[in-house]
N, C-alpha and C positions, 0 to 999 in steps of 0.2 A: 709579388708572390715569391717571385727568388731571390730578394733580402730576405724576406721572413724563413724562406729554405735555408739560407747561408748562416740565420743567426742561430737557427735552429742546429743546423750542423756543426757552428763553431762554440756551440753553450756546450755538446754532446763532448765535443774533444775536451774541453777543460775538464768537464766534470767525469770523465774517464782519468786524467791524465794527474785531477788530484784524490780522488776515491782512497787509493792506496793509504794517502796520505793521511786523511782522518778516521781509518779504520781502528788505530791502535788505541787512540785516545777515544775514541766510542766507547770501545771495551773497557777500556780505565774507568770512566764514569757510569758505565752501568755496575761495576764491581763495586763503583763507593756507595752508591744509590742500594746494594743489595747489604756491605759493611752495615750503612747507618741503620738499615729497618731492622737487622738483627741485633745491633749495639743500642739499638730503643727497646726490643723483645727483653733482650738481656737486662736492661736496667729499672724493667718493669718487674719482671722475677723477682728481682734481689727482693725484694721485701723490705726495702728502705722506704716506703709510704706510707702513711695512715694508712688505715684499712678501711676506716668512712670517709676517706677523701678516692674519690671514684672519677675524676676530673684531670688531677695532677698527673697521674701517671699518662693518659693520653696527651697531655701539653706536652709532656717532657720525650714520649715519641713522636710525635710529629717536630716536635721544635729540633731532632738530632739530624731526623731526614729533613726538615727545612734549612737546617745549618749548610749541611751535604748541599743541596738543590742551590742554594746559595754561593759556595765555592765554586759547583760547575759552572754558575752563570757569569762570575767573573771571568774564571778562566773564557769562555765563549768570548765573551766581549771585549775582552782586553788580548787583539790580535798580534799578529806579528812577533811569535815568539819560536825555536826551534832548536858518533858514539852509537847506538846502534839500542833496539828495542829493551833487549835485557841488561844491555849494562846500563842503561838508566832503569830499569827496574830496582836492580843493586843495589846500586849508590844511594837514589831514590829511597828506599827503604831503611838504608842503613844511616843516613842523617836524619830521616823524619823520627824514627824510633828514637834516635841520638836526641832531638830537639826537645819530643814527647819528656823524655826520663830529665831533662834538664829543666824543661818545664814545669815537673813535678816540685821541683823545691822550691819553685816561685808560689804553691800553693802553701808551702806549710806556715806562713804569716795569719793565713786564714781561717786557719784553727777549726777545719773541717774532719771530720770524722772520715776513719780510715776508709769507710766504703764508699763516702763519697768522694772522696781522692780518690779512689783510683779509678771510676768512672768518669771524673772531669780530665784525668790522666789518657784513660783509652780514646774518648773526644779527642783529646789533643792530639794524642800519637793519630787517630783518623786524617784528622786536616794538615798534619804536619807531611806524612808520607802521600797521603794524594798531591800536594802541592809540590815536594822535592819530586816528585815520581813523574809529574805533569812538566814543569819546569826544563827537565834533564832529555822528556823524548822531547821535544819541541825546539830542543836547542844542539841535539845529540851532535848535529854538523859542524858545532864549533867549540864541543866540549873539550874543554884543556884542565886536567885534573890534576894540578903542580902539588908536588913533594919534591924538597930541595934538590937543585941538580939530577930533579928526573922530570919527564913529561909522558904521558900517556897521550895517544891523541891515535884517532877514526885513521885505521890504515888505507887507503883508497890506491885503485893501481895508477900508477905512470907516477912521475916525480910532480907533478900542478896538474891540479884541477883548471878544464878548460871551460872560460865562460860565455855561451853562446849571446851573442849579438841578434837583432831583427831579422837584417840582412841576409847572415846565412843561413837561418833558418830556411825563407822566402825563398832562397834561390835553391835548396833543395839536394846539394851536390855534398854537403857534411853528412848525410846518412850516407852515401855511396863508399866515402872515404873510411867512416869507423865502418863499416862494415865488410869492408877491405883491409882493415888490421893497420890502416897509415898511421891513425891516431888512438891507443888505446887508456888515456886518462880518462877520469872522470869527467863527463859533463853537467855542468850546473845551467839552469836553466832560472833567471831569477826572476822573481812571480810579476815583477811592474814590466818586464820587456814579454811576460805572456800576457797581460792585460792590453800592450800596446796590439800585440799579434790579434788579440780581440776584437778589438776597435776595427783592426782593417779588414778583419774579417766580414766584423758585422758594417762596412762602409757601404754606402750608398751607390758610392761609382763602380761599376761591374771588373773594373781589372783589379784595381784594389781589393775588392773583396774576394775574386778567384786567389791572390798572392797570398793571401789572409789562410784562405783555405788548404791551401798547398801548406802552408807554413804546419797548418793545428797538423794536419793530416803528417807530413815530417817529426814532429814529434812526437806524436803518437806510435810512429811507426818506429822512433829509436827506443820508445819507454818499453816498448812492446820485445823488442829482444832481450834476449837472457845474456848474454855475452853482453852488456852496454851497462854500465854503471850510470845509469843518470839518474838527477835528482834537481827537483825544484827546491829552489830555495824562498823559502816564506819571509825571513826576516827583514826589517827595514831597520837597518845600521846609523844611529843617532846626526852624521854629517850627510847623509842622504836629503836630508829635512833642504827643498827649495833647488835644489839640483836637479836639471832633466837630465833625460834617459841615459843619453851617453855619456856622462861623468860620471852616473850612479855605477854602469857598467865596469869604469876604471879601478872607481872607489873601494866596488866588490872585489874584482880579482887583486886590487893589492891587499884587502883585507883577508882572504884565501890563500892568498900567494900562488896565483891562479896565472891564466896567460889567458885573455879576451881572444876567441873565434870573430871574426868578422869578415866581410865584402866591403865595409865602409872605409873610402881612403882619411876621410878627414877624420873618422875615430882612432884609425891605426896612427897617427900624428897626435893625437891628443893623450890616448893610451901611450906611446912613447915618451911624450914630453912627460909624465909622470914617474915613467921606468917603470909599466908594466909591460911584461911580454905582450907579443901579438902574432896569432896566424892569421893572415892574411892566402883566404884560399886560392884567391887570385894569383898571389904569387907563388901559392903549390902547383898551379896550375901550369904556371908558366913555368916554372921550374922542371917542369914534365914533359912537356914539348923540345923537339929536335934544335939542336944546337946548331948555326948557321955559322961559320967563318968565312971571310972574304974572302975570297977567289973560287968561292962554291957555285955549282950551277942548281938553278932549281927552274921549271916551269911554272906557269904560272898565267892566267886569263886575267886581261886586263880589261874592266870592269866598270872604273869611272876613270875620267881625267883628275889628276891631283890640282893641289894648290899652286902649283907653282908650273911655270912654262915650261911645255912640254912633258910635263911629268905625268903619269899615268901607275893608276892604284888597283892591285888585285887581293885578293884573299885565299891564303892555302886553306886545307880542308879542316885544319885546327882552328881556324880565324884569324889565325896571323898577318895583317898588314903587311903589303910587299908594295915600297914606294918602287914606281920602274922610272928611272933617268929616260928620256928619248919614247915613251910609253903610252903618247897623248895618240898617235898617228895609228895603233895597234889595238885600238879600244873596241871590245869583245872581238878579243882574237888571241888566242896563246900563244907566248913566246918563252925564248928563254932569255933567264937572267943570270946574270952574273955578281952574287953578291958583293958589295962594299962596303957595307959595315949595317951592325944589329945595333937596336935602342931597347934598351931595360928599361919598363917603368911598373911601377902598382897597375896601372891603368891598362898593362900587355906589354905585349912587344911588334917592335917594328923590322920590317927590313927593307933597308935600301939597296937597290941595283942597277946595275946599269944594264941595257937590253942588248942584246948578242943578235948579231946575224939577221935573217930576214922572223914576219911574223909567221907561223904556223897555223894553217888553215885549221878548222872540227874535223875535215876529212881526212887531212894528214894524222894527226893526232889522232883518228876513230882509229887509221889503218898501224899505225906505229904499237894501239894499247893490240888490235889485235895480233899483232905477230910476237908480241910480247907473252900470248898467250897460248899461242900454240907452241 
């Protein structure tokens, strides 16, 4: 019952999160579906039919609306295609009319009468601008519309669009950050790593499908701000073909000129080795936390015995690992240390020290925090 809850919940977030999405092209195909029954009306008027042919003119309206019915269905089936609403209207229009009037001279071999030119003409310009016009929103994301030594191209804020990863999604801590203004580029969200988020939503094993959950529910909740530039990206890019998930990921932001978001250390190495950027939250993390230099004091409750003889492991209130030299003998018991040196890694950080003086009791320590506060 709470799989079928979760997949019920995780269908809800996708189909929220892509709604937007096929809105615009709805309206495009119900405006050609309305073009062709008026471009049938219209070429029924003309009075270009026998007058005891009472047949013809109904084949030749339905066959303009079955023409229409026919383009929307390719388009439909033939996925994975994706500048901004009206400048693909624009352009859209202004090559299909372009294509129409160019197409007209390819009629004049056929030695059709001027009124039926220019109804095979209007067909045309029909199929030509719904297709440029379909083409251009579907791909607005990676519209480049070159005139020598100029480019036009979708102005988006920050200098790289960033490409979100599973990972950060899942862990939930990249909505806190854009919505704290750390990072304010675009986020691209690419539709096979929401499919993956799917799956573990909709997964069998109950952590995995909560992680799943968190995740739909995070990007819902960044689509959902008005300050956030995000956008899913639809397209599947022809070297994608037989690549999993984390190299499509690379593939994307070098073809965006993008920088991959992630938690994952072995993608931020893979993603490198290609020379794409990478944030790594992890290491915005640490990067945030207090800076320790050797000969620093810090407290510190030691917790487990470490790896190695005598050594003894606590945790400051960030999660910081504090290896204690001499630390094994003082386990659940605060002391203080004396730092001797930090470890940087992706992974966090470390600190090593060596332990100072006698351990300090909870009572000592209860009565130290109170006079600290009076």
């Amino acid at each position: 019952m709470r799989a079928t809850a979760a997949k019920k919940g995780g269908a809800v977030s996708c189909l929220l999160i892509s709604s937007e999405l096929s809105m615009p092209l709805i309206v495009l195909r119900c405006l050609l579906l309305v073009v062709a029954a008026a471009l049938g009306v219209t070429i029924i008027r003309s009075g270009s039919f026998p007058q005891e042919d009472l047949f013809l003119p109904w084949v030749v309206f339905f066959g303009v609306i079955g023409l229409a019915v026919a383009v929307i269905a390719a388009d439909v089936f033939i996925r994975h295609k994706q500048l901004d609403i009206i400048s693909s209207v624009y352009f859209g229009l202004i090559v299909g009319l372009f294509l129409a009037y160019v197409g007209g001279f390819a009629l004049t071999p056929l030695q059709l009468s001027a009124e039926t030119r220019n109804h095979a003409q209007l067909v045309l310009a029909m199929l030509t601008c719904y297709t440029c016009v379909s083409l251009l929103i579907q791909t607005r994301h990676d519209f480049r519309f070159l005139i020598p030594y100029v480019e036009f191209s979708k102005e988006v804020k920050g200098l790289k669009p960033f490409v979100l990863d599973t990972s950060v999604v899942i862990d939930g801590r990249i909505a806190d950050v854009i919505e704290a203004k750390v990072l304010e580029s675009q986020l691209i969200m690419p539709r096979f790593v929401l499919a993956e988020l799917q799956s573990i939503a909709d997964s069998s094993d109950r952590l995995r499908r909560t992680r799943g959950r968190r995740g739909l529910d995070v990007l819902n909740r960044l689509r959902s701000n008005p300050e956030v530039d995000f956008q899913i990206y639809d397209r599947e890019l022809p070297e994608f073909a037989g690549q999993p998930v984390d190299l499509k990921l690379v593939l994307l932001a070098k073809h965006l000129d993008g920088k991959v978001v992630t938690n994952d250390y072995n993608l931020n190495k893979v993603a490198r080795l290609h020379g794409v950027g990478v944030i790594n939250l992890n290491d915005l993390a640490n990067a945030l936390k207090p800076v320790f230099l050797p000969g620093e004091y810090l407290e510190v409750k030691i917790v487990k015995p470490g790896e190695e003889h005598g050594q003894g492991v606590g945790y400051l209130d960030d999660g910081t690992m504090v290896v204690v030299e001499s630390g094994r003998e003082a386990l659940n018991q605060t002391v203080r240390v004396a730092v001797t040196s930090v470890l940087q890694t992706s992974a966090g950080r470390m600190v090593f020290g060596k332990r100072e003086a006698g351990p300090r009791s909870e009572a000592t320590v209860a009565k130290a925090e109170t006079r600290a506060i009076s």
